[in-house]
N, C-alpha and C positions, 0 to 999 in steps of 0.2 A: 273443744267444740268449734266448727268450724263455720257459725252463722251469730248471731244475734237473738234473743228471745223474739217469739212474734204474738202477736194476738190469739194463737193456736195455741198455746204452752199453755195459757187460761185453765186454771182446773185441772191440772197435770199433777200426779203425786211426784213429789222429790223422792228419792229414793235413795240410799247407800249405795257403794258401791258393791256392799255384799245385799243388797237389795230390802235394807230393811228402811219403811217408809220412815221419814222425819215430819211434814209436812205436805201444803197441798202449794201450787202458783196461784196468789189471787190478784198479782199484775205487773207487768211487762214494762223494759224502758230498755231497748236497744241491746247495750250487754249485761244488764240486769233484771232479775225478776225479785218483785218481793214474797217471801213464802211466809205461809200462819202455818207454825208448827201443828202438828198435831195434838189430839189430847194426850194421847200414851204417848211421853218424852222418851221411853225409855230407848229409843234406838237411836238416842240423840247423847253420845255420849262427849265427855269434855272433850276428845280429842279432834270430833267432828264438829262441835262448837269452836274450836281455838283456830281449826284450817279454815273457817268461814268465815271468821271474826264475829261471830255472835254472844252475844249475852243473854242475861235472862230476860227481854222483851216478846211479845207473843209473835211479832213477827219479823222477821228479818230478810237479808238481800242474800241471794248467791247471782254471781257473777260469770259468766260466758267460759270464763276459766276454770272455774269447778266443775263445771259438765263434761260426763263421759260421751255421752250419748242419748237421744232424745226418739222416743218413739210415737205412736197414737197414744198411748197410755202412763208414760212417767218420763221422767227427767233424772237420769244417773250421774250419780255424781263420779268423781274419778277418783282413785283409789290414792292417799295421799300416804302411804307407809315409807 
């Protein structure tokens, strides 16, 4: 990604890079946003937890380097295979 979170990402679903949501941004700090998972973890698998460095807390950080790409409506992550 090639900017910084801004005030806009507010409320933006995180999303896979095969687009399934994990989470929503509930706020911003330059090159990270902190996200509150969703209820349904389920598209939250170990391997997208271990590229983020997440645990089991309800919310956590992704960083300007995990973003694919950002629109009006989500935040993608990049595809880490």
């Amino acid at each position: 990604m090639a900017r910084n979170f801004t005030d806009d990402d507010r409320d933006k679903h995180v999303v896979t890079s095969e687009g399934t949501r994990i989470g929503t941004i509930r706020d911003v700090n330059d090159d990270r946003a902190t996200v509150e998972r969703s209820d349904d973890d389920e598209g939250l698998t170990d391997k997208v937890k271990d590229m983020l460095g997440w645990d089991d807390d309800d919310s956590n950080e992704i960083r300007d380097e995990h973003v694919d790409s950002v629109n009006d409506d989500e935040v993608r992550l990049r595809d880490r295979r």
